[in-house]
C-alpha positions as CSV (number, residue, x, y, z in Angstrom):
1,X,-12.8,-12.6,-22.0
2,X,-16.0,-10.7,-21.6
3,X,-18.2,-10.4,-18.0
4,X,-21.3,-8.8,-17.3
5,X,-21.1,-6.8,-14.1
6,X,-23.7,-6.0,-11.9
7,X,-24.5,-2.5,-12.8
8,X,-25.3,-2.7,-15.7
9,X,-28.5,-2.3,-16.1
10,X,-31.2,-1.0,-18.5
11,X,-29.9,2.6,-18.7
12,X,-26.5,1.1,-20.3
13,X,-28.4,-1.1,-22.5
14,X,-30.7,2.1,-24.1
15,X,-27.5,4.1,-24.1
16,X,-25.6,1.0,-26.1
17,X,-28.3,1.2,-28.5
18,X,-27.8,4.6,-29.3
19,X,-24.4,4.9,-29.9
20,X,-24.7,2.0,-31.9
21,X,-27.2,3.4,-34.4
22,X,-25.8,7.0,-34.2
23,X,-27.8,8.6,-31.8
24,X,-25.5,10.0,-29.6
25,X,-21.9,10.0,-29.4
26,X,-18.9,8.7,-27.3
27,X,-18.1,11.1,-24.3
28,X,-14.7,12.1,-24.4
29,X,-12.3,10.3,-21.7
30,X,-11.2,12.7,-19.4
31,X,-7.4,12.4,-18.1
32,X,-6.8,10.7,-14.6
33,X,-4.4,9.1,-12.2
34,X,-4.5,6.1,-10.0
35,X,-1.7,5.3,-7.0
36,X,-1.3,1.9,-5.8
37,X,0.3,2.6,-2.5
38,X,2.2,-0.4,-1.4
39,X,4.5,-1.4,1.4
40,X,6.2,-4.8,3.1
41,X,5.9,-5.9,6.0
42,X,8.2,-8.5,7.7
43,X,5.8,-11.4,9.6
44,X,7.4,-14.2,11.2
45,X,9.6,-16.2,8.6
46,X,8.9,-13.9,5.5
47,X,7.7,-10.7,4.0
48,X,4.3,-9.8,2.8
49,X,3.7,-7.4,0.2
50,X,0.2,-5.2,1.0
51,X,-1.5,-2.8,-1.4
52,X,-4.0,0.4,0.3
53,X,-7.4,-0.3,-0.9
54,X,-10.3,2.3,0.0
55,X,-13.9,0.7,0.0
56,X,-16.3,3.2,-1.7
57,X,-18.9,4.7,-0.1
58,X,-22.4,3.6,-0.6
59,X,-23.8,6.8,-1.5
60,X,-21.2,6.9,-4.5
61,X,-22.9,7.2,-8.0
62,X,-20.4,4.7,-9.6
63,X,-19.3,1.2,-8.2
64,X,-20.5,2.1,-4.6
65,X,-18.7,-0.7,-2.1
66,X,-16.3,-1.7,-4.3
67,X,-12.9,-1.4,-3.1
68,X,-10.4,0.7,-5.3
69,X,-6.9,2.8,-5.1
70,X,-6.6,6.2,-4.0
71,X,-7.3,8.2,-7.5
72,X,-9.2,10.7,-9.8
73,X,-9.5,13.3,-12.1
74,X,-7.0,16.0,-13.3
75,X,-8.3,19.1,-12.0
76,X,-7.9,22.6,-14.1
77,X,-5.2,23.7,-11.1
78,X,-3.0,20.4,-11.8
79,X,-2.3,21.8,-15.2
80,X,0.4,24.9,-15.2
81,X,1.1,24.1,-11.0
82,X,3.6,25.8,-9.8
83,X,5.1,23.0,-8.2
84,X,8.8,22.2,-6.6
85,X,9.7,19.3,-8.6
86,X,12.3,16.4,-7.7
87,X,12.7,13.6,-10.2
88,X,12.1,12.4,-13.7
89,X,11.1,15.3,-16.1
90,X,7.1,16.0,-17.2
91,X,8.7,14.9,-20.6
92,X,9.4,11.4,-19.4
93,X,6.7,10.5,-17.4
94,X,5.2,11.7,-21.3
95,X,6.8,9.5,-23.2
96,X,6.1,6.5,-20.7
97,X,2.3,7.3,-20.6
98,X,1.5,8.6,-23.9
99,X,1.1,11.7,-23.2
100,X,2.5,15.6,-23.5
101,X,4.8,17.1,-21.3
102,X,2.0,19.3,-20.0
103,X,-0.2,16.4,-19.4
104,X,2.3,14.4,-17.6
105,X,3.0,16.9,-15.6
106,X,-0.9,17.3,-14.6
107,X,-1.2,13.7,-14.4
108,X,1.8,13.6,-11.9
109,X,0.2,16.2,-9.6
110,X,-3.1,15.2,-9.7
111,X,-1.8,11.2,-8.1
112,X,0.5,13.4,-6.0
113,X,-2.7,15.3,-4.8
114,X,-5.8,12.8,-5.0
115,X,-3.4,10.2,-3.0
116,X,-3.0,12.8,-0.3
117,X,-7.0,14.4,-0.1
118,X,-7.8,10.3,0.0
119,X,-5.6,8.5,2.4
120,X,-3.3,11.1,4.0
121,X,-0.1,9.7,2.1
122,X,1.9,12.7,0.4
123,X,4.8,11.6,-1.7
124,X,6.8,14.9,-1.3
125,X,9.8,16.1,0.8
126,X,12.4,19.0,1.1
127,X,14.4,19.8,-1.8
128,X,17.1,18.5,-3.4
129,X,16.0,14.9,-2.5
130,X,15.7,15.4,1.2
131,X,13.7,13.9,4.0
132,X,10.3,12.9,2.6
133,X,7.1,14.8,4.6
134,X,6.2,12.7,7.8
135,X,2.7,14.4,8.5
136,X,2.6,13.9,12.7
137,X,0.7,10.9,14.2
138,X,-0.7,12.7,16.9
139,X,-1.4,16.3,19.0
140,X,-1.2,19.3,16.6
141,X,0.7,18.3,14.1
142,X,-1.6,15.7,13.1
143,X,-4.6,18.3,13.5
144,X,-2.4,20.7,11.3
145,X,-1.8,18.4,8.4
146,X,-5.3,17.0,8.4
147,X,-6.4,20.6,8.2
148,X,-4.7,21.1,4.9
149,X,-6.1,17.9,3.6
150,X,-9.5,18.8,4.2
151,X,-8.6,22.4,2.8
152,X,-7.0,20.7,-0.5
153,X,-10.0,18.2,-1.2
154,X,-12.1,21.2,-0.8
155,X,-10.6,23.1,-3.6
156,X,-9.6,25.9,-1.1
157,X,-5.7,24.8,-1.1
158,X,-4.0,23.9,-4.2
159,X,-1.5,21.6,-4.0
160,X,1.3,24.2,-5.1
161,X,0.2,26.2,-1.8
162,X,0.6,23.3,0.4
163,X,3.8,22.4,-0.6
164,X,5.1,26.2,-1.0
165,X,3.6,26.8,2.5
166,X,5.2,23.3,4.1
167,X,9.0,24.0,2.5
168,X,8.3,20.7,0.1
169,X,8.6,19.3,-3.4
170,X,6.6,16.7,-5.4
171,X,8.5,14.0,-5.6
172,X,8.2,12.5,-8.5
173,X,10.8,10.3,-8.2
174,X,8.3,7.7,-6.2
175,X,5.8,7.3,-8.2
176,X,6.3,4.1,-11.1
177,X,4.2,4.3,-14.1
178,X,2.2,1.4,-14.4
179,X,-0.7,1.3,-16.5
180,X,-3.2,2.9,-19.0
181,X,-7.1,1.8,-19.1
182,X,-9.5,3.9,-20.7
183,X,-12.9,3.6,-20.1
184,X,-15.2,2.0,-22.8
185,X,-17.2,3.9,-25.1
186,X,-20.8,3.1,-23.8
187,X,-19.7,4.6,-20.5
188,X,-21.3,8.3,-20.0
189,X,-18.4,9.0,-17.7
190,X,-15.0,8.1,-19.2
191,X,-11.8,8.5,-18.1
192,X,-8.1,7.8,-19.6
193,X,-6.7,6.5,-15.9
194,X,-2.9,6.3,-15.9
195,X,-1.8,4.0,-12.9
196,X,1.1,4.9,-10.9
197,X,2.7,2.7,-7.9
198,X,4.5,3.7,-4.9
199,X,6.0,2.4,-1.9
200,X,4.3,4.2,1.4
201,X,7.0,7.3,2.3
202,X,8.3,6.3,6.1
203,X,7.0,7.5,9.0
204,X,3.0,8.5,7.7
205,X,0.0,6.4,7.9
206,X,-2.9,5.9,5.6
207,X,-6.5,7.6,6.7
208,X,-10.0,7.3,4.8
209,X,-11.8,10.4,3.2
210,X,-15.0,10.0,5.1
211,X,-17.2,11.5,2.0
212,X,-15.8,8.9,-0.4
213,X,-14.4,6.0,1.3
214,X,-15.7,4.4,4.6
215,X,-12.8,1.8,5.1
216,X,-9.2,1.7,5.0
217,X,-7.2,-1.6,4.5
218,X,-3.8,-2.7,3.7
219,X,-4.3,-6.0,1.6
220,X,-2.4,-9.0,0.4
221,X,-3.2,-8.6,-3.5
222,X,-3.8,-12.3,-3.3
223,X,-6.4,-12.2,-0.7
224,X,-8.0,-9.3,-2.0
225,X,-8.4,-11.3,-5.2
226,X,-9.4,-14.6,-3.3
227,X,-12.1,-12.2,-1.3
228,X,-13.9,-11.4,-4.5
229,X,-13.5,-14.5,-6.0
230,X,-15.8,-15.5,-3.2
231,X,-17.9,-12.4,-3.5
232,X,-17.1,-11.1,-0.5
233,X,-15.3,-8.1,-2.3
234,X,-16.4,-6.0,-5.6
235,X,-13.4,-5.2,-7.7
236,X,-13.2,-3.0,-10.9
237,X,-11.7,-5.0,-13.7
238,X,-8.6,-2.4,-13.8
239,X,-8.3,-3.1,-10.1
240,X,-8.3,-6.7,-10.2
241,X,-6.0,-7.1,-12.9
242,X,-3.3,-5.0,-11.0
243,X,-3.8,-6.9,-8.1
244,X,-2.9,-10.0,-9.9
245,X,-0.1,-8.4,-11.4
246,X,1.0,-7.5,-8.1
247,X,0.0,-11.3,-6.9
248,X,1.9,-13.4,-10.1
249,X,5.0,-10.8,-9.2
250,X,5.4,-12.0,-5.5
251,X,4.8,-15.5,-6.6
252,X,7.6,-15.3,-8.7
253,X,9.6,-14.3,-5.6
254,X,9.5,-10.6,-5.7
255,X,9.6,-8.5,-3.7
256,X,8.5,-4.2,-3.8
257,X,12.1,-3.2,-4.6
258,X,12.1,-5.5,-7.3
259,X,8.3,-4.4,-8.3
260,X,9.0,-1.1,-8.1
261,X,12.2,-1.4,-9.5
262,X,10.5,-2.8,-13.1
263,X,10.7,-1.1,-15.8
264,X,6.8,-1.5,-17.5
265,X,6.0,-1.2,-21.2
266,X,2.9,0.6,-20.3
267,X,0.1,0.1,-23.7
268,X,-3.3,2.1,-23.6
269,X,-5.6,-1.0,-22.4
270,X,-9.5,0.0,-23.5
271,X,-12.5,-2.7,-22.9
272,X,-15.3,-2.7,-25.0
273,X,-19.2,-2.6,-24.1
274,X,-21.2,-4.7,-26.5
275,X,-25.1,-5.4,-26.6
276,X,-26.4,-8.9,-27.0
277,X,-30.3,-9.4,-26.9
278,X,-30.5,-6.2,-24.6
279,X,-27.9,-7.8,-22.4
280,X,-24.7,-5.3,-21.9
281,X,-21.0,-7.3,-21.7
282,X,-17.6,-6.2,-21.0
283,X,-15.0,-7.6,-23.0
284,X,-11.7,-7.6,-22.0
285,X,-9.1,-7.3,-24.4
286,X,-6.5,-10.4,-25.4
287,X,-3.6,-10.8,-23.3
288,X,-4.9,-9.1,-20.3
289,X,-4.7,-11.1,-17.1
290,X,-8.2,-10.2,-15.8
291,X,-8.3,-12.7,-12.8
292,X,-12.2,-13.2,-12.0
């Protein structure tokens, strides 16, 4: 399948037409983690599966008003953190996302930490498996913790310090690999996104980062898919391929303890940029359920 999205624009095409006849070369993907946060609620007569979703910010360089997971880049400090650790092994999460043990372990703590300067959700808790973190709804405690998230997106708390100072591990153990897309080649800005999901930890809420995202909703993958179907929602084509995944799996009668239960075969996923008449396409690969 290919599409042609709406920002791509001349810039692309010139910068198509250079790789293409050796002008310039590919930028090197740097590594990244995404978190689909997900939880259930129990309407009336059934339960409903709903994924966070942050709406970009208009004054965002790339895709501004589209709506994505909680994500980013690894930062220099998520390599070598001295982080309490409860769960699978760096060297697992390695082998499931192609990766090194050191790399794994970055990837691990960078979802742990862009998740938490994001939307507020921390997936850690006291050791040894304990009671997960349950940042306060209201009064101090909620002042407290949204101190330290506005000290941790700033770069002036690391995420070992937070978690040191608060008597908590990174729990690993929540986070399900999921996924693997790596930017195309004609992109200036590349990144090799791992995808991780997670069921929202009890007893903590979901909150914008004002500077990146400027709305906050829990969505029914189906809807959100339907929504920019109708274009009343932009969706990255990693996005909107999860969220289908997520939509064919309650379909099938799933529910997140089965979801998150699954055990994924997780293969590096990579579209290509191609330029036809000075018109730029995406083309997603075979087999990929791209819904739109």
């Amino acid at each position: 399948m290919r599409i042609q999205l709406n920002w791509f624009g001349d810039k692309l095409a010139a910068r198509l037409a250079d790789l293409a006849a050796g002008r310039i070369t590919a930028a090197v993907p740097r590594d990244a983690a995404t978190v689909m946060v997900l939880r259930e609620v129990r309407p009336a007569g059934g339960r409903e599966l709903q994924v966070l979703m942050l709406k970009r910010t208009a004054a965002m360089k790339f895709a501004p008003g589209a709506y994505v997971f909680p994500g980013g880049s690894v930062d220099p400090a998520d390599y070598g953190a001295e982080v309490g650790w409860h769960g699978p092994s760096a060297a697992e999460f390695g082998t499931r996302l192609g990766a090194s043990a050191e790399v794994a372990r970055a990837l691990v703590c960078a979802a742990v930490r862009e998740t938490f300067e994001e939307s507020g959700v921390l997936l850690a808790g006291a050791p040894g498996g304990g009671p997960l973190a349950a940042p306060g709804p209201a009064g101090e405690s909620a002042a407290s913790w949204d101190a330290d998230r506005i000290a941790v997106a700033s770069g002036t708390l690391s995420l070992a310090e937070l978690l040191s100072r608060r008597g908590l591990v990174l729990r690993a153990d929540l986070l399900v690999p999921w996924a693997r897309w790596i930017t195309p080649e004609g992109e200036p800005r590349r990144f090799d996104a791992r995808f991780f999901a997670a069921a929202l930890p009890p007893c903590q809420e979901a909150v914008g980062h004002e500077a990146e995202a400027d709305h906050v909703a829990w969505l029914r993958p189906a809807d959100a898919i339907d929504a920019a179907k109708a274009g009343e929602m932009s969706l990255l084509p990693p996005t909107a391929t999860t969220l289908n995944e997520f939509a064919s799996a309650v379909a099938a009668g799933d529910g997140l303890a089965e979801i998150l239960g699954a055990r994924r075969e997780i293969e590096p996923i990579q579209p290509q940029l191609v330029l036809e008449d000075g018109t730029a396409w995406l083309v997603i690969p075979e087999g990929v359920n791209y819904p739109l």
